[in-house]
Each structure stands twice: as structure tokens, then as C-alpha cells.
N, C-alpha and C positions, 0 to 999 in steps of 0.2 A: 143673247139670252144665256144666261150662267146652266153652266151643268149641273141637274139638281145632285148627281151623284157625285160630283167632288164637293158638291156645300153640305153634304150631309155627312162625307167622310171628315172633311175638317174639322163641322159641329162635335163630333164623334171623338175628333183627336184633343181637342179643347177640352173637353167636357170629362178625358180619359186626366189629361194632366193639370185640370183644377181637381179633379179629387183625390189624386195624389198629393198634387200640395196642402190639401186637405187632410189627409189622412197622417201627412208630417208634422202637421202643426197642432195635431190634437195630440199626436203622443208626446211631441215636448212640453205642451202643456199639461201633458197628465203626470209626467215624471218630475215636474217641479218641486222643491224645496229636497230636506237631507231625509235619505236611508239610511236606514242602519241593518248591519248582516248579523248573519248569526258566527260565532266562532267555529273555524274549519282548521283541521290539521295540515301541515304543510311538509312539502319532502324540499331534496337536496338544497340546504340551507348550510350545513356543516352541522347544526344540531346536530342532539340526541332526542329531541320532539319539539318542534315549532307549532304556535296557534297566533292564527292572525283573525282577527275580529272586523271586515271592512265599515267604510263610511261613503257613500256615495253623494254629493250636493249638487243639483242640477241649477242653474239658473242662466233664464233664456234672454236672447240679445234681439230676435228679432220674431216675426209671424211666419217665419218660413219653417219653420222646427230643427231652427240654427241656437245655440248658444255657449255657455262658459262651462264648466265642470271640473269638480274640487274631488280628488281621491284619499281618502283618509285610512291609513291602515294600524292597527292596532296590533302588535306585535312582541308574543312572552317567546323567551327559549329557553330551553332547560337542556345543561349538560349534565352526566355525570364522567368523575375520573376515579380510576381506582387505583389503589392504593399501590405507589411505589418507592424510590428510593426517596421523594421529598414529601409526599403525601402519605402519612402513616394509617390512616385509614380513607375507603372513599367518602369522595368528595362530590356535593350538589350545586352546582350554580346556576341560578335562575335568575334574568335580567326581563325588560320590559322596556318597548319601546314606540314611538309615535311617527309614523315617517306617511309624508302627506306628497302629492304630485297635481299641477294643475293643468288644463287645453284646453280644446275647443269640442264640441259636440255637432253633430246634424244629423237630423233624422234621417234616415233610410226606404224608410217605409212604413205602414203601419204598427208593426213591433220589433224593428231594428233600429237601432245607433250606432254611427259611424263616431269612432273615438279620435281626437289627437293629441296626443298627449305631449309635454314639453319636457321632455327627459331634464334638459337644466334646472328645471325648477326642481326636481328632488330633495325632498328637506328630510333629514332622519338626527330625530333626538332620542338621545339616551341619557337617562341620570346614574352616574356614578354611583349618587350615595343609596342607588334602589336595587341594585345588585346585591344578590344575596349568597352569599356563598354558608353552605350545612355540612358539616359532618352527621356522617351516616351512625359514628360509633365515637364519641366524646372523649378524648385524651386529654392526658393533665398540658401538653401544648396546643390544641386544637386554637384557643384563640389568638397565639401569638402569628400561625402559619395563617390562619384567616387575615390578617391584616395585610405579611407579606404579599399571598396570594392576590387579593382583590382587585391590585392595578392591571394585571396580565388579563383578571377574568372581567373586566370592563373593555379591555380592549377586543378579546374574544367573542362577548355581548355584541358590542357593537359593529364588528363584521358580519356578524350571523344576520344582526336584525336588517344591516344596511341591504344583504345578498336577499334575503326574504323579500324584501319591500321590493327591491329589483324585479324578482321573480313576480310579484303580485303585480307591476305597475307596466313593466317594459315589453312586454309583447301582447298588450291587454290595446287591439284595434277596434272590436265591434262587440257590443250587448245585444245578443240576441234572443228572438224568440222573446220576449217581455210583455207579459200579461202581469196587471194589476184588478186585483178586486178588493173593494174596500182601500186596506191600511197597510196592505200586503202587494209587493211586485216580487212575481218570480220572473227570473232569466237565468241564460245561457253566458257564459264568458270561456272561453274556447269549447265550446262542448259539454261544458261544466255547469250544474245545475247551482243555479243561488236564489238566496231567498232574502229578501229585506223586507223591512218594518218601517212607514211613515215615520218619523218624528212630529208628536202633534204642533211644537213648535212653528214648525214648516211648512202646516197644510197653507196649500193656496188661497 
């Protein structure tokens, strides 16, 4: 005769890890298609004020709350320089840039995600011709020193935005804490409170 007490603790263990895997595969399903964040200021970039705007795309590979996941970050810097022996008054430049990263996802638990991300795939583009470089105070050379200047402040751009993206992509392992209502999911990414917005494109 079977022990009713080890068939009722098994029932129990069964019944403990079908609703776990239950509970993973409703929140992958719930985070499916693309967020969009709100813009947040960002530190040690080498700017003088970085803003990166994220993009998160969920899309799932299996019923386990296993799947694919696409990071988009949207990324302005702005320096300014002040006025010295080549720059006769200060100088603004402000660039703009797109730098995306792709892995793998699996739920956690009911409002966790385990992230993995493929550092190789890092893609970061910047357009030359979108660089914008201002005098603060308008000289009869101002435009000829803006042409000079611009190949140096495109390369400067795009260090700033590549180290930005770095810092947005490269130590980002788990989304935590993630509650969605409606159109809106807020989470956690190191401690850090975020807020995205459905794209209605992407509802399920």
C-alpha cells in the first residue's frame, strides 16, 4: 500500500512547479510586442548631459516564458567647449544616435526576467551629417571654424553615444519587479525605477 503521505507531498510538489511554470509563461506572454520608455538622463558618458530614450521588443520562442529580446536605445549628447586659443567663442555640440543589442530572455517568476544579452551584437549608429555644432556668440569666422571643427566633434559624438549604450546594455542581467496595467509596465532595472508604454502596433 502506497504512503498516503508521500502521494500527497508529491501531489503538492507537482502542483507547486506547474504553477510556477505557469506563472512564467503568463508574464512572457504579457510582456509581448515593443515598449517604448520614457527619456532619462544619464551620468559618466564623457558628456556634458546625455538622454537616452529606451525601446524594449519581447518576442517569445516557447510556453515555458522562454524567448528572443531586441534593446533599442535612443541616444542625444550634448557638449559644450569654451572659448580658447582655436575656439574664439563657446561652442555647442549636440549629436544623436541609435545603438540597439539583441539575447535571449526567461521568465523568473511571476514579475522577474532573466536577461542575456549578446554583447557582439552591439550595433551603434551615428549620422555625421546630424551633428550639430552652435556658437554661443556669432563671429565674422564662426562658420568657417564649424566646418574645420565637425570631423573631431563626430568622432567625439560617437564615443560618448557608443560608452552610453555600453553603460545602458552591458551590465543590464534582470527586469525586475514588473507590473503591467493596461498600456503601461513599470519595472525595476538594477534598482532603478522604469516606465514603458505598449506600442499599439504590437498588442498581442
Amino acid at each position: 500500500m502506497k504512503n498516503p503521505i508521500l502521494s500527497l507531498t508529491a501531489l503538492c510538489g507537482m502542483a507547486v512547479i506547474l504553477t510556477s511554470c505557469d506563472s512564467r509563461a503568463k508574464l512572457s506572454d504579457s510582456v509581448q510586442g515593443i515598449w517604448a520608455g520614457t527619456p532619462q538622463q544619464m551620468t559618466d558618458t564623457g558628456a556634458a548631459k546625455a538622454t537616452v530614450t529606451r525601446l524594449m521588443e519581447f518576442t517569445k520562442t516557447d510556453d515555458a516564458g522562454a524567448g528572443n529580446i531586441t534593446l533599442t536605445a535612443y541616444i542625444t549628447v550634448e557638449n559644450t567647449m569654451s572659448a580658447n586659443d582655436s575656439i574664439v567663442t563657446p561652442l555647442t555640440i549636440t549629436a544623436s544616435g541609435t545603438a540597439s543589442i539583441t539575447g535571449v530572455y526567461q521568465a523568473k517568476d511571476d514579475d522577474d526576467i532573466l536577461l542575456n544579452l549578446d554583447t557582439s551584437s552591439l550595433t551603434v549608429n551615428v549620422d555625421p551629417e546630424a551633428v550639430q555644432l552652435n556658437y554661443n556668440v556669432l563671429t565674422t569666422g564662426s562658420q568657417s571654424q564649424l566646418v574645420a571643427l565637425k570631423p573631431a566633434a563626430s568622432v567625439l559624438a560617437t564615443q560618448q553615444i557608443t560608452r552610453a549604450a555600453q553603460s545602458a546594455f552591458f551590465n543590464l542581467r534582470e527586469i525586475e519587479d514588473i507590473k503591467i496595467h493596461g498600456s503601461i509596465m513599470t519595472c525595476e532595472f538594477g534598482h532603478q525605477d522604469f516606465t514603458f508604454s505598449r506600442q499599439e502596433e504590437s498588442r498581442p
